[in-house]
C-alpha atoms as one frame of an Amber mdcrd trajectory, in Angstrom:
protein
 -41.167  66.273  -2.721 -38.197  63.495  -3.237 -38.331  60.730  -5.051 -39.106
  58.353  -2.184 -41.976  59.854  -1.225 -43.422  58.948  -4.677 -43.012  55.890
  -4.084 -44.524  55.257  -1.166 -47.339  57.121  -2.615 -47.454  54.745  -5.179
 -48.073  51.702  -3.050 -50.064  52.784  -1.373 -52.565  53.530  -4.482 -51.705
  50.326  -5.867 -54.531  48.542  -3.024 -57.081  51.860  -3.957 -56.805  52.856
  -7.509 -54.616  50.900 -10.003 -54.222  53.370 -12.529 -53.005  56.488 -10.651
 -50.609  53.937  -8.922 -49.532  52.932 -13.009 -49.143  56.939 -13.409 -46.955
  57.563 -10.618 -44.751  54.628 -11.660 -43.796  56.151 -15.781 -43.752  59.250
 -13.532 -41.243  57.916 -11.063 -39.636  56.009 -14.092 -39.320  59.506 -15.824
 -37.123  60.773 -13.023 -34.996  57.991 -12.065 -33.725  58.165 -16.408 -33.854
  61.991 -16.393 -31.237  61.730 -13.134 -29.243  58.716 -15.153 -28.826  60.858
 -17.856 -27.480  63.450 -16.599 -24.954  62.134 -14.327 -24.667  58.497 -14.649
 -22.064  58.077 -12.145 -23.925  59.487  -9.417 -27.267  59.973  -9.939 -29.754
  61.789  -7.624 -33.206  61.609  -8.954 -34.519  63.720  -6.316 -32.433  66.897
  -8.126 -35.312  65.775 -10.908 -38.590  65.809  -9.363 -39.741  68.959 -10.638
 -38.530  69.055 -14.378 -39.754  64.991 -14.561 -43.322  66.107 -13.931 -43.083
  68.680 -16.173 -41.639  66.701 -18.732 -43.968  63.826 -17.696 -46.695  65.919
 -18.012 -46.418  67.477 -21.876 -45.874  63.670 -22.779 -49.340  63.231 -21.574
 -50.692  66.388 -23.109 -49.181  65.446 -26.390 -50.902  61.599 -26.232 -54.062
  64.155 -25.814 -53.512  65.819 -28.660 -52.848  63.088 -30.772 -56.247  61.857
 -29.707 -55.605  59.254 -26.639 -57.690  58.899 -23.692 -55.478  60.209 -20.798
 -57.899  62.767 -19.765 -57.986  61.389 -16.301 -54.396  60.780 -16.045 -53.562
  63.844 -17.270 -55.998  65.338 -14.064 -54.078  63.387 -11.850 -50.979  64.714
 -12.544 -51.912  68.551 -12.418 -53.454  67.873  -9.357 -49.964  65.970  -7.909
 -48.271  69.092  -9.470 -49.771  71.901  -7.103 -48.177  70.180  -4.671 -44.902
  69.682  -6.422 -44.431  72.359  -9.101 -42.973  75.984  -8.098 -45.881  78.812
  -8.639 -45.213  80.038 -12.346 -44.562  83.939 -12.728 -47.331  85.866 -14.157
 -47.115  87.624 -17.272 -47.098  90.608 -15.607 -44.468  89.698 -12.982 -41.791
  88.475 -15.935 -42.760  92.022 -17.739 -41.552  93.510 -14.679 -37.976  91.832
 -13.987 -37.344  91.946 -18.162 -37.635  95.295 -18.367 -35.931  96.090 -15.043
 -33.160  93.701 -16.732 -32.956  95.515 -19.895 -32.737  99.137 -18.128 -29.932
  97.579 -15.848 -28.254  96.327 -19.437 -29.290  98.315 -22.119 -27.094  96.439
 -24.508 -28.423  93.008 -23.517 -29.115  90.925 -26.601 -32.075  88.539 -26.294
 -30.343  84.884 -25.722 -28.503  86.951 -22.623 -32.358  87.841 -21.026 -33.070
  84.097 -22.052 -30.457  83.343 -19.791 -30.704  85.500 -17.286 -34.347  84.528
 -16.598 -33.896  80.722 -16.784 -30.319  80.718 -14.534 -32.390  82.949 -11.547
 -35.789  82.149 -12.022 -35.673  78.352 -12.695 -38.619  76.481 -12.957 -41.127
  79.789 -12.140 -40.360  81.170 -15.443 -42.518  80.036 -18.748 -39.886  79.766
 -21.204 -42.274  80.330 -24.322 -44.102  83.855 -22.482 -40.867  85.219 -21.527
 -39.848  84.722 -25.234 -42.608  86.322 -26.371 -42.412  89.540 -23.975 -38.753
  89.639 -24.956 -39.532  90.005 -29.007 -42.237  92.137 -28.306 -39.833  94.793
 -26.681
């Protein structure tokens, strides 16, 4: 989904539902700084769809945590997600490729698996299970 599209999302709930309309705009507001700060020059916020959601959404889950009301918003944006967000690999799928890795390199160290994972799998890969699979072997 690019950034545009957002948008026009966005006005479009501003007539129907106010708050969804206020989410999409820290969302959108997430992206466009994400893109700034990484390449000020020339940035292209649409490169930053994906991780802005993701980063959007922990900020919500931590305001949860810490015992705000953003239950709904937080809904909203998981929902929004499944539409955005790649399909995460399963646990059983990451076993898989790290120990097909590890027979392919059986000197590998565990920062180069880190590595491996996050510069071909992307944004399918859950950082904090692959680290845990890779300590465990």
């Amino acid at each position: 989904m690019k950034l545009i599209e957002l948008k026009k999302e966005m006005m479009k709930l501003k007539r129907i539902d106010k708050s969804k309309a206020d989410t999409l705009m820290m969302l959108i507001d997430t992206i466009e700084k994400m893109a700034k700060s990484k390449n000020p020059k020339n940035p292209e916020p649409d490169l930053f769809v994906v991780d802005g959601l993701k980063k959007y959404i922990k900020q919500v889950e931590d305001a949860k945590k810490n015992g705000m009301d953003v239950e709904d918003e937080l809904k909203f944006l998981k929902e929004l997600g499944k539409d955005i967000l790649p399909e995460t690999m399963s646990e059983s799928q990451l076993l898989h490729i790290i120990t097909e890795y590890k027979i392919d390199n059986p000197d590998v160290k565990i920062g180069q698996i880190m590595g491996y994972l996050k510069k071909n799998f992307g944004n399918q890969v859950d950082m904090k299970m692959a680290s845990n699979i890779v300590n465990q072997l």
